[in-house]
Rosetta silent file (secondary structure, phi, psi, omega in degrees, C-alpha in Angstrom):
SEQUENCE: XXXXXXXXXXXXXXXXXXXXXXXXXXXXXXXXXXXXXXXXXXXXXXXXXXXXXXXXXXXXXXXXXXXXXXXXXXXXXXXXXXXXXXXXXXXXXXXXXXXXXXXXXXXXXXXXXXXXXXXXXXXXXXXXXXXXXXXXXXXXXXXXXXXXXXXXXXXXXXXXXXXXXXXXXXXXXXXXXXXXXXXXXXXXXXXXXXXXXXXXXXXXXXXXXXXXXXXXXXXXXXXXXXXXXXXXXXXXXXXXXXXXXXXXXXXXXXXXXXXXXXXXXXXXXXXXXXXXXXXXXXXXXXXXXXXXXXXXXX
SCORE:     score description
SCORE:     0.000 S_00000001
   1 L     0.000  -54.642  165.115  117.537  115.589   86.547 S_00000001
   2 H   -48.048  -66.061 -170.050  115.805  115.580   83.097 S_00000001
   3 H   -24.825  -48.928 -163.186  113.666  112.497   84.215 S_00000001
   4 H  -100.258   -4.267  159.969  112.159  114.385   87.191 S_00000001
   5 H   -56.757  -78.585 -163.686  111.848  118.022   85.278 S_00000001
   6 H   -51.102 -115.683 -104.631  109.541  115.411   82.296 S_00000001
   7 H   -78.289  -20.361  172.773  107.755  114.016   85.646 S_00000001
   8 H  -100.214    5.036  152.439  106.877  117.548   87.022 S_00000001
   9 L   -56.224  -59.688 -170.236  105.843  118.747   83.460 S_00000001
  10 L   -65.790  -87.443 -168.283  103.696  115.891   83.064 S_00000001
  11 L   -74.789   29.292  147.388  102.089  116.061   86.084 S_00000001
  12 L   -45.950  -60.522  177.086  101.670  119.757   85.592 S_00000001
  13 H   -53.969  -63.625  155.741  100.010  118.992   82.766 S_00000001
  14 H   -15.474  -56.769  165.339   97.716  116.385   84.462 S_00000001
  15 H   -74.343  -33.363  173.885   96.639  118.831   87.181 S_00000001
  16 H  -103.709   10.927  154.216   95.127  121.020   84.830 S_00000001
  17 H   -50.935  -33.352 -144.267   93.249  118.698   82.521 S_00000001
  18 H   -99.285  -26.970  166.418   91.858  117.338   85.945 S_00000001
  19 H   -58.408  -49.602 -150.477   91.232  121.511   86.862 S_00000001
  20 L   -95.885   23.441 -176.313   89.685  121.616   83.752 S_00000001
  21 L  -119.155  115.893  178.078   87.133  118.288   84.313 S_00000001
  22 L   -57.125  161.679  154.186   83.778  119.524   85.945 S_00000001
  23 L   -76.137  154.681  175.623   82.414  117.972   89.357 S_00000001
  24 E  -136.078  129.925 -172.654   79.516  115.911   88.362 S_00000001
  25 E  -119.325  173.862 -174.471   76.366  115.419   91.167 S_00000001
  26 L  -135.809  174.365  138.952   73.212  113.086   90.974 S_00000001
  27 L  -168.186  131.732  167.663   70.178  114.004   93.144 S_00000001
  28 E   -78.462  145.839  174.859   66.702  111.886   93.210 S_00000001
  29 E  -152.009  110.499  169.988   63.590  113.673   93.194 S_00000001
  30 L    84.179 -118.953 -178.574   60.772  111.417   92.751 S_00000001
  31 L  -123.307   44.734  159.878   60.893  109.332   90.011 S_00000001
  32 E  -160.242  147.151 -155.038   63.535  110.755   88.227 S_00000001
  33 E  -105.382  108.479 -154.074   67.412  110.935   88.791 S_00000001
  34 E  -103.740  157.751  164.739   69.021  114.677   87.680 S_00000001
  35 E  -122.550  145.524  177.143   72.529  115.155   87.044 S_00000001
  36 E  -107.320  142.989  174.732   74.718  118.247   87.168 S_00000001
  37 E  -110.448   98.094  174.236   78.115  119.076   85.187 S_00000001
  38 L    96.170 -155.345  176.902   79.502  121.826   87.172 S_00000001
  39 L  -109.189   52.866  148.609   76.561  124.349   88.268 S_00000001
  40 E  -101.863  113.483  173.708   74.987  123.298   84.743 S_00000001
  41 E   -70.479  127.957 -131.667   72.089  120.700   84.652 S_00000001
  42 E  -131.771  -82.879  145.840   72.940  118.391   82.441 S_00000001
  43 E  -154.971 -171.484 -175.024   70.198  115.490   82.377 S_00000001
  44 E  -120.288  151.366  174.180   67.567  113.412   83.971 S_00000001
  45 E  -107.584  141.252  137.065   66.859  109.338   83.835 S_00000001
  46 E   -79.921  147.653  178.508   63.303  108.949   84.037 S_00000001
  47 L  -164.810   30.311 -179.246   62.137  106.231   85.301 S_00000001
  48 L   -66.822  163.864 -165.166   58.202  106.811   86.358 S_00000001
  49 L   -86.930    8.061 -175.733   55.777  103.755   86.593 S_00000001
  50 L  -117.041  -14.822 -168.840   53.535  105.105   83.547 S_00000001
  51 L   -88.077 -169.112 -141.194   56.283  105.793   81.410 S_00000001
  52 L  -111.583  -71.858  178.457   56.806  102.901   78.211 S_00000001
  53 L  -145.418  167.979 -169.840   60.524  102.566   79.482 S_00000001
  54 L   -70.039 -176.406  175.962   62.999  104.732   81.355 S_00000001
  55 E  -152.261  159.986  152.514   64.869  107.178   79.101 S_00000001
  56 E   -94.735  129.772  160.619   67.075  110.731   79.353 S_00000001
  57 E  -166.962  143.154    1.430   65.702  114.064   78.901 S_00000001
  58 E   -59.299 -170.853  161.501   66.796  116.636   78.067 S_00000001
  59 E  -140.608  103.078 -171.844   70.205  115.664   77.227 S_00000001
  60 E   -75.636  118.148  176.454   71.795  119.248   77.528 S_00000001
  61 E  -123.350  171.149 -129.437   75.176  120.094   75.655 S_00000001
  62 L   -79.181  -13.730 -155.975   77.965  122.175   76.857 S_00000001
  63 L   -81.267  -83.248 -136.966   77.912  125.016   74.222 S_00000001
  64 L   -89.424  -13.141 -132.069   74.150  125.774   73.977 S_00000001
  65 L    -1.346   58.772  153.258   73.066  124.040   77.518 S_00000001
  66 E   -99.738  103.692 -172.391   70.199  123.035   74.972 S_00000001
  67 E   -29.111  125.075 -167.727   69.071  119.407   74.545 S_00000001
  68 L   -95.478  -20.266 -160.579   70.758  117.859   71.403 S_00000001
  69 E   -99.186  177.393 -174.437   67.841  114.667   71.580 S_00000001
  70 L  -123.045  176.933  175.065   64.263  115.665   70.969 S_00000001
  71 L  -144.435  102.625  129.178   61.582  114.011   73.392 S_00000001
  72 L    86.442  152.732  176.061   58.523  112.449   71.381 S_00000001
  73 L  -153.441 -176.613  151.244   56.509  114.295   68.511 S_00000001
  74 L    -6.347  -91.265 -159.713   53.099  113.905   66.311 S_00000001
  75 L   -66.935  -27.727  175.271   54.661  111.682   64.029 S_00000001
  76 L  -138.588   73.677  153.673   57.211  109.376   66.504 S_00000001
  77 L   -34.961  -35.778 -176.438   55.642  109.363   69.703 S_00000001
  78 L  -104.925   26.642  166.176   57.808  106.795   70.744 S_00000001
  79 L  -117.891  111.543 -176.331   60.938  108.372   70.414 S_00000001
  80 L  -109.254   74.516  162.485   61.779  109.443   73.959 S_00000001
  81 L    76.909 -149.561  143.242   65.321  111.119   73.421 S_00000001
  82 E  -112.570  142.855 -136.849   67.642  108.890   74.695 S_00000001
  83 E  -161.178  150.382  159.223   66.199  105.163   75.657 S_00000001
  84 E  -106.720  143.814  174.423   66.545  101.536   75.218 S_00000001
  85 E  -179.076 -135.294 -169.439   63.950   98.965   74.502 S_00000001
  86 E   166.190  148.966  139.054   62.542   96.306   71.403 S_00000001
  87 L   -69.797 -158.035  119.701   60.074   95.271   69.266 S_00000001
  88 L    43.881   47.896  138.202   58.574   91.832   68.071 S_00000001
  89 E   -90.403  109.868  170.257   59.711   89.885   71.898 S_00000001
  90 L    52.490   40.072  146.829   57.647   86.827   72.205 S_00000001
  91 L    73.092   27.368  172.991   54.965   88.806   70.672 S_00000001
  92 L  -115.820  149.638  176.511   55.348   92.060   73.146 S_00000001
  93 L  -124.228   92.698 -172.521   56.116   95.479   71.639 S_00000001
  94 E   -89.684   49.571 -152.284   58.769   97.061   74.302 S_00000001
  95 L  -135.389  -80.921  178.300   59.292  100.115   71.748 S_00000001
  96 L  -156.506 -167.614 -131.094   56.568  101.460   71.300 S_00000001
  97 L   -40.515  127.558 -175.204   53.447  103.538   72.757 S_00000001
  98 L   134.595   95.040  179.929   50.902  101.465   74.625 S_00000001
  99 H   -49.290  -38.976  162.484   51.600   99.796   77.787 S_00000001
 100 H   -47.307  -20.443  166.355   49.347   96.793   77.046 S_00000001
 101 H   -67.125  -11.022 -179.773   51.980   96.046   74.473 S_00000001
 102 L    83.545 -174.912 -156.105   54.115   95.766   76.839 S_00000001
 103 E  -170.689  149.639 -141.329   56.750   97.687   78.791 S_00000001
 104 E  -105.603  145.542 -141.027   59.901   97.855   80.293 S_00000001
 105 L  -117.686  163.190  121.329   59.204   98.535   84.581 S_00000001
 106 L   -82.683  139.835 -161.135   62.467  100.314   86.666 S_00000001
 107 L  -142.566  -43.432  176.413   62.647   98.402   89.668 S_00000001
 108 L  -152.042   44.946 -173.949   65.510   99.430   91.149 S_00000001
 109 L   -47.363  126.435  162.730   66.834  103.045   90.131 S_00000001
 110 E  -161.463  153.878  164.789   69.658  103.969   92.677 S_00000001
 111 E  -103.682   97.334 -162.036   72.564  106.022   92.648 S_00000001
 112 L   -47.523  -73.346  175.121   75.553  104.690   93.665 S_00000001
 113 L   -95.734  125.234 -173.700   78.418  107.204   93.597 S_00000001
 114 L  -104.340   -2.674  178.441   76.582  110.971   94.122 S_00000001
 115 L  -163.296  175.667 -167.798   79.259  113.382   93.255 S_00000001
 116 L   152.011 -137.461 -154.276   83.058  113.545   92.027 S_00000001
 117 L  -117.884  -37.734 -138.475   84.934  113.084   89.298 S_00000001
 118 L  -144.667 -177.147  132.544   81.400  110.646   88.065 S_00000001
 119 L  -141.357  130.714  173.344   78.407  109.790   89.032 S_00000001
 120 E  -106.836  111.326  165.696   76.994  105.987   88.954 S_00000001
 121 E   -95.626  159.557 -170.780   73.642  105.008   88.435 S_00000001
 122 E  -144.309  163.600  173.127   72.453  101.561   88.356 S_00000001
 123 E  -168.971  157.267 -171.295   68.827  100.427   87.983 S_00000001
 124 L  -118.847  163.891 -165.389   67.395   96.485   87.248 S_00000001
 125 L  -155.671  138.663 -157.270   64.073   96.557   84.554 S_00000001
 126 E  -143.601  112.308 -176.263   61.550   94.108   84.252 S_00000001
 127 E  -100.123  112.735 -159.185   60.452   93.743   80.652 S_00000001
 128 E  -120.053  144.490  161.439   56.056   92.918   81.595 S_00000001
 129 L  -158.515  149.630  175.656   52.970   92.810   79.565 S_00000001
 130 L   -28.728  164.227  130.902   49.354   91.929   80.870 S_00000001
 131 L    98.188  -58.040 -154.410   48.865   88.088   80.480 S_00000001
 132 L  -108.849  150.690  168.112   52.295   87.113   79.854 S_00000001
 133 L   -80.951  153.676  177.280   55.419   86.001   81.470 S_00000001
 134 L   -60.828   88.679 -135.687   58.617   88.365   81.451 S_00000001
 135 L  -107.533  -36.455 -157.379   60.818   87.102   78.238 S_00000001
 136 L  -145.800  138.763  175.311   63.729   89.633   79.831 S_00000001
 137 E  -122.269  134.902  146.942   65.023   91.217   82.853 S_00000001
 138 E  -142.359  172.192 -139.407   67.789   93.736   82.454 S_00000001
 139 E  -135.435  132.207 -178.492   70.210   95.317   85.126 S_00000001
 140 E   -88.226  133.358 -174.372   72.069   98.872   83.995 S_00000001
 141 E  -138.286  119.930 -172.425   75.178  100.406   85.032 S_00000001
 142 E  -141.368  108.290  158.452   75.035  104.431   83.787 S_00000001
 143 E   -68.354  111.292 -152.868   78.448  106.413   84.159 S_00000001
 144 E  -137.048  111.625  179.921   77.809  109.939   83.560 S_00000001
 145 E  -138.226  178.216  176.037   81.618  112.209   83.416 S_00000001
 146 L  -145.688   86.437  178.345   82.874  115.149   81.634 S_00000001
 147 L   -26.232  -37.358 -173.357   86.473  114.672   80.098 S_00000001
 148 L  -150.470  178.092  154.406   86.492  118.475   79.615 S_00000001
 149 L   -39.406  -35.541 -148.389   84.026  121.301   79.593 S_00000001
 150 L  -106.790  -19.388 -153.689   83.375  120.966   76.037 S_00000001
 151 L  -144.698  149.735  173.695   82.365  116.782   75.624 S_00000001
 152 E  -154.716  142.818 -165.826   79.811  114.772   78.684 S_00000001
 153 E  -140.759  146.058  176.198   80.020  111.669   78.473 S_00000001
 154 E  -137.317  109.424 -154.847   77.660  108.824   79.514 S_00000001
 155 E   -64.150  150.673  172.478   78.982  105.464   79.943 S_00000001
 156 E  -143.403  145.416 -169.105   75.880  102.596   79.511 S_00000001
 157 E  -143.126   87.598  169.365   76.712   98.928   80.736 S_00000001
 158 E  -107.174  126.347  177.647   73.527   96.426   80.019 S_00000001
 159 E  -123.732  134.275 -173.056   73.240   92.974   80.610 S_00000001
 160 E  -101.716  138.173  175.109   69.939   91.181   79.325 S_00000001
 161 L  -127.977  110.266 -173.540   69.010   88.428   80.986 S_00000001
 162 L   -21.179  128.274  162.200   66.788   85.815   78.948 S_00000001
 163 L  -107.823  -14.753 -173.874   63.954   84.753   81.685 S_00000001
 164 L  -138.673  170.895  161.615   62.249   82.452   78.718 S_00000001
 165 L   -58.479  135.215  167.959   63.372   81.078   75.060 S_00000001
 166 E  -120.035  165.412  159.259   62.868   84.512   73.316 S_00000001
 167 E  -127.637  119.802  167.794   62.310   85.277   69.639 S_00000001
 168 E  -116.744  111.583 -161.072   62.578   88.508   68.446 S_00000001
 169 E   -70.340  137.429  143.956   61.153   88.823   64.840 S_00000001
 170 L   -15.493  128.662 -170.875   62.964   90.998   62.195 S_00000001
 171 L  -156.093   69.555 -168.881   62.615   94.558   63.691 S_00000001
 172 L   -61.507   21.753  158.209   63.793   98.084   62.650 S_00000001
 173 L  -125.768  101.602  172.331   63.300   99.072   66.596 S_00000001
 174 E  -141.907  135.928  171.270   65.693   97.339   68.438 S_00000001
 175 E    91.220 -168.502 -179.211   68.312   98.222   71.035 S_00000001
 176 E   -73.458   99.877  171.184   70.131  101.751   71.954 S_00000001
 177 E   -87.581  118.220  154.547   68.550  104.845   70.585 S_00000001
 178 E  -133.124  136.666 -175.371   68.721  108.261   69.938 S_00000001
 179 E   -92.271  114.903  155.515   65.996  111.025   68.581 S_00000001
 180 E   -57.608  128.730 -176.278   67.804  113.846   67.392 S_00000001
 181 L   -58.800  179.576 -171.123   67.320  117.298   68.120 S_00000001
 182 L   -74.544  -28.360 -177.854   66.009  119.113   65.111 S_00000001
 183 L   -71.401  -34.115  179.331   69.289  121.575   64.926 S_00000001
 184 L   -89.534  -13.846 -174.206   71.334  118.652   64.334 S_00000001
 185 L   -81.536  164.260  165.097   69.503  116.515   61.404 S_00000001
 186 L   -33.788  -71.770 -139.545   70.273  116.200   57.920 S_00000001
 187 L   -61.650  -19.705  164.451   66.904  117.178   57.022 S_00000001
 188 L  -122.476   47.620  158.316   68.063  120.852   58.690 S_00000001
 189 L    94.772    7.561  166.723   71.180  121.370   57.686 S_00000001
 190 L  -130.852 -177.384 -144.772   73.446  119.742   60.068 S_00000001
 191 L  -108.976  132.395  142.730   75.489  116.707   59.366 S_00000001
 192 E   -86.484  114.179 -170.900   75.466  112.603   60.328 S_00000001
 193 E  -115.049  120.386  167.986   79.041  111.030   59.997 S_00000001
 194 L  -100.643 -152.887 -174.667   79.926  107.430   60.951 S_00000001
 195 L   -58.769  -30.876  170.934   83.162  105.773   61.087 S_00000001
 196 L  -108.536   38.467  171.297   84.077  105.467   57.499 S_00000001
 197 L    79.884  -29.898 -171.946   83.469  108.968   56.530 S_00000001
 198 L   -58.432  126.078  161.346   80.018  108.188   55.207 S_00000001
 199 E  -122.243 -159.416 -173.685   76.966  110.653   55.564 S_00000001
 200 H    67.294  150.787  152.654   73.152  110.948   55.084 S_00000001
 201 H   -82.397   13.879  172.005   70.946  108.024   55.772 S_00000001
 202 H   -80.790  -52.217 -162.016   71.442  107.245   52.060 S_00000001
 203 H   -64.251  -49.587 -156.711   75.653  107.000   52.845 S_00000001
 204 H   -76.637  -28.045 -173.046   74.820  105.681   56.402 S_00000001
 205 L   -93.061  142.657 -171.999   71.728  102.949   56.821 S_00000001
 206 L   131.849  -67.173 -125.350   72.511   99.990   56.753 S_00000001
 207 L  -103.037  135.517  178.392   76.221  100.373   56.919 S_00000001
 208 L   -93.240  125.576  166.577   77.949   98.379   60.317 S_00000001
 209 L  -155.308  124.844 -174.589   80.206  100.753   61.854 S_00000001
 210 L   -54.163   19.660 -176.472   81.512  101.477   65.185 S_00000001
 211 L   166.475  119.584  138.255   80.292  104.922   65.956 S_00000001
 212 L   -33.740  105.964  170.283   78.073  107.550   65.024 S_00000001
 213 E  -131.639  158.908  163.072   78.262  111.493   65.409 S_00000001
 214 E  -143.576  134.963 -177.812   75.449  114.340   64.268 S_00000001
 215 E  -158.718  158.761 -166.843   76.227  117.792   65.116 S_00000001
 216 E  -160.909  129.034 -174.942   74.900  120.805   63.959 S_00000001
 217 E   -60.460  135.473 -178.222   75.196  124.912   64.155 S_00000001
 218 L   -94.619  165.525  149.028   73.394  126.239   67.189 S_00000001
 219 L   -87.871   10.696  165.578   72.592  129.786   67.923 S_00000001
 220 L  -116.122   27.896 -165.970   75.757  129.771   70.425 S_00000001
 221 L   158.042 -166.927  177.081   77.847  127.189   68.394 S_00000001
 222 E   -99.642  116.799  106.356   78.780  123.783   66.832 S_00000001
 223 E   -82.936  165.965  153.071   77.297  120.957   68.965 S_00000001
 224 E  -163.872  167.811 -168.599   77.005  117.485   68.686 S_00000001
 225 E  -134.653  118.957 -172.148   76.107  113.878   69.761 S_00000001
 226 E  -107.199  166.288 -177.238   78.187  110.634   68.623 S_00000001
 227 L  -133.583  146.018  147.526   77.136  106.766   70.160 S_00000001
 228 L  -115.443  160.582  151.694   79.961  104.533   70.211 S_00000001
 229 L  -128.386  153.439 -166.124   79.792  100.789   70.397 S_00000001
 230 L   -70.054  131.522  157.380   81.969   98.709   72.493 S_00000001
 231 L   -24.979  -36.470 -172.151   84.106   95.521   70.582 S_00000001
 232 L   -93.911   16.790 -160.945   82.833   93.433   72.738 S_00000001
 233 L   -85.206  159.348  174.821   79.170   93.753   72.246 S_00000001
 234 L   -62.251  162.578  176.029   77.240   90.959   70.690 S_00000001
 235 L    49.372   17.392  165.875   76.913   91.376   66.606 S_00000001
 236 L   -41.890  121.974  -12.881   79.729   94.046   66.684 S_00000001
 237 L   -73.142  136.743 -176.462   79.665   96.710   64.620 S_00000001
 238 L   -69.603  177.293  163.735   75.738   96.457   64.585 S_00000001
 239 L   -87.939 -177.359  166.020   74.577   98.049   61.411 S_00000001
 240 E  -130.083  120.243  161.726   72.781  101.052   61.962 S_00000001
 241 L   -67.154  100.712 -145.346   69.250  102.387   61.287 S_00000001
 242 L  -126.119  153.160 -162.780   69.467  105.800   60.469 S_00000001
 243 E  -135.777  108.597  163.415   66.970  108.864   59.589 S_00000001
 244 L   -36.530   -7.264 -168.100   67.651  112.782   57.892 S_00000001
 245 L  -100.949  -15.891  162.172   64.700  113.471   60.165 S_00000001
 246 L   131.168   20.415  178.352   67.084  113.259   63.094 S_00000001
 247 E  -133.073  150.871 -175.316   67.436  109.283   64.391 S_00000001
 248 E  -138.837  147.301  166.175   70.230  106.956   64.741 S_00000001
 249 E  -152.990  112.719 -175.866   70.302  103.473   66.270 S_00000001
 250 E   -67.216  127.932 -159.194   72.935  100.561   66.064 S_00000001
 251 L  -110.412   67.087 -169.492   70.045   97.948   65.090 S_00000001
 252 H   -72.704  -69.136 -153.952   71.039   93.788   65.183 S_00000001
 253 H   -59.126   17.351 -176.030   67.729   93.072   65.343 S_00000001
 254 H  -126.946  -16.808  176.637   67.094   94.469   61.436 S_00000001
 255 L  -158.930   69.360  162.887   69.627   92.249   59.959 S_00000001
 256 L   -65.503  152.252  169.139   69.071   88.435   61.804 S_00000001
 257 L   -43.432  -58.513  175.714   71.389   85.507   60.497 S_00000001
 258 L   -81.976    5.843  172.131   68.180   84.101   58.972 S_00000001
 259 L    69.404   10.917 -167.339   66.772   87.072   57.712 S_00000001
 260 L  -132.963  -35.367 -148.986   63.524   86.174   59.925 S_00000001
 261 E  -171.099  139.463  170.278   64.054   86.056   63.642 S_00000001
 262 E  -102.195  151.420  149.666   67.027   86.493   67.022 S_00000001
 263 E  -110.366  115.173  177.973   66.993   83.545   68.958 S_00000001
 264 E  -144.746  130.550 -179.489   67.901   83.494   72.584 S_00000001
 265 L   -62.840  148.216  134.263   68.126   80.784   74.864 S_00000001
 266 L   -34.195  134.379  168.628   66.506   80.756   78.775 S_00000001
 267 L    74.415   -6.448  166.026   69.383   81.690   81.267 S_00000001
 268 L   -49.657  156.996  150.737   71.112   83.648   78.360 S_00000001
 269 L  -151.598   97.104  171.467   73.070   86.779   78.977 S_00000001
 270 E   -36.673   91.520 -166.792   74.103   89.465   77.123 S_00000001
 271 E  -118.439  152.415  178.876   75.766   92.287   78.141 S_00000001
 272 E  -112.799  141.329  165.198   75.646   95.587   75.713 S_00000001
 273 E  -152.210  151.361 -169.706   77.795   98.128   76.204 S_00000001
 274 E  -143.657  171.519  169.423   77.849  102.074   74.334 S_00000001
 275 E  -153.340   78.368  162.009   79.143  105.516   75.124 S_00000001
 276 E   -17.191  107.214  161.669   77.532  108.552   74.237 S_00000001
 277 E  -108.422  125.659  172.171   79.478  111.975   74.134 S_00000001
 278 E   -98.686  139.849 -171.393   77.665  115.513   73.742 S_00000001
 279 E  -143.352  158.976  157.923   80.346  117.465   72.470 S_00000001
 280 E   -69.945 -167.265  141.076   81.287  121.101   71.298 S_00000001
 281 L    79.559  162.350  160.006   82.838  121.233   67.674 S_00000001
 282 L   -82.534 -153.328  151.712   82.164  119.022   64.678 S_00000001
 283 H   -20.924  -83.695  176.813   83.601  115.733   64.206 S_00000001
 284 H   -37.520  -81.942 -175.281   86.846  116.629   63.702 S_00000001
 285 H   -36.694  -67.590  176.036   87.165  119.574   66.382 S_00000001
 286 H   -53.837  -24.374 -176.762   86.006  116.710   69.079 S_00000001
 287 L    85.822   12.607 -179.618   88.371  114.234   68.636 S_00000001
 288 H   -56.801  -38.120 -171.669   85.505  111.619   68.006 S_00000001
 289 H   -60.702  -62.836 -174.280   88.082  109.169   65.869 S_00000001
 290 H   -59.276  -26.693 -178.405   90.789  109.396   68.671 S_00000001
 291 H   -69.595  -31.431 -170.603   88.211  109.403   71.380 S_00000001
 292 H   -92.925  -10.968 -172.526   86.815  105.902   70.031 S_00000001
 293 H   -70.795  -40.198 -174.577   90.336  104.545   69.485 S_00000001
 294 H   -65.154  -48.492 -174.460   90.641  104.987   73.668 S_00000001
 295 H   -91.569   -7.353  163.613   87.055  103.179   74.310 S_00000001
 296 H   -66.665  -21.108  168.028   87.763  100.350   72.260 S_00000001
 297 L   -96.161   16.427 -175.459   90.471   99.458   74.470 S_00000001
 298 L   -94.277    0.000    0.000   88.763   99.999   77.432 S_00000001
């Protein structure tokens, strides 16, 4: 009799976390993919044929439904939010502005699953420059849920696949990126924490650790935006490149084995994998330690 009271407790319990987990929709409209949390717009993949590479923006969080990333400025043109790409491949610059430098193509943006519990986008990218052969192709898997009201979450599953021998020179733009909004950086008063407690980019660059949050006071609240990385990614915990002006990136490609140059074979393949949460609350208040304890074991 106790057993099945503790089984209709739990899944008591159960039904209303899962009351309390928005529907999440997709809908294409051109050349960009938007997602909804709820009846809240949440964010868009870009993926136009002009842009450097795709990216998200806004990336709206649940408090403020105000973008915690910035999109592009004066001074860093080529920080679009959040976006993947590289520097210094085989003498292409997939980072940043100038297409002749090269640039990373969407090919095959599609949305798999359009509403739910999820939504799954998938898309394959063709890394091109005039002139030149294609050093990379790589094919995307992008989960986009919302545990609760308060934290969206976006799942990212990349696998690169070598098309040539590549080299990619010593690089402080490499990889999985995000430009912070302005409400959240150091330089205005709100805080970057990684895994070991550490803040600032004085405490923080540098330093290899498995996750990242910045949050900051709002005018309706506490938001913030943490990156995890997965165990299983290559060069696990990457180090991170990190800015008071509002940027964080786990960075391999800033600290090579030889201090010179990555090396990757033809027919290589990689797969990267991170998970982003926009959350209410600081640190703490989110559950980011216990939350990454969950995705490490995933």
């Amino acid at each position: 009799m106790k057993k099945i009271i503790l089984m209709i407790i739990a899944s008591s319990i159960w039904g209303l976390l899962k009351a309390e987990s928005p529907l999440i929709s997709a809908t294409r409209i051109g050349e960009r993919i938007d997602v909804t949390v709820g009846d809240r717009f949440f964010t868009s993949y870009h993926f136009r044929i002009d842009e450097k590479y795709p990216y998200f923006y806004p990336v709206n969080g649940p408090v403020s439904g105000s973008s915690v990333t910035s999109l592009r400025n004066g001074i860093y043109p080529h920080h679009s939010s959040l976006f993947f790409g590289c520097d210094a491949v085989n003498g292409g610059n997939y980072w940043q502005e100038g297409l002749e430098r090269g640039r990373i193509l969407s090919i095959g943006a599609n949305i798999v699953e359009t509403n739910g519990e999820r939504v799954v986008i998938t898309d394959e990218c063709i890394w091109k420059r005039p002139d030149a052969t294609p050093p990379i192709i790589d094919r995307r898997k992008i989960i986009v849920s919302a545990p609760s009201k308060e934290i969206y979450q976006l799942d990212f599953e990349i696998e690169m696949e070598m098309l040539e021998n590549v080299t990619i020179l010593k690089t402080n733009h490499s990889l999985f990126s995000v430009r912070i909004d302005g409400d959240l950086s150091v330089q205005e008063g709100g805080t970057m924490v990684n895994a070991e407690g550490k803040t600032t980019e004085k405490g923080t660059f540098g330093m290899a650790s498995p996750w990242m949050d910045c949050y900051g006071i709002r005018k309706t609240g506490i938001e913030g935006i943490a990156v995890f990385q997965h165990p299983s990614n290559p060069w696990f915990p990457s180090p991170w490149f990190t800015r008071d002006y509002g940027f964080i990136s786990p960075t391999p490609m800033y600290w090579p084995a030889d201090d010179k140059a990555t090396h990757l074979k033809k027919g290589e393949k990689l797969t990267l994998r991170y998970r982003v949460l926009v959350h209410a609350g600081n640190t703490q208040q989110a559950g980011i330690a216990g939350l990454y304890e969950n995705y490490r074991k995933e």
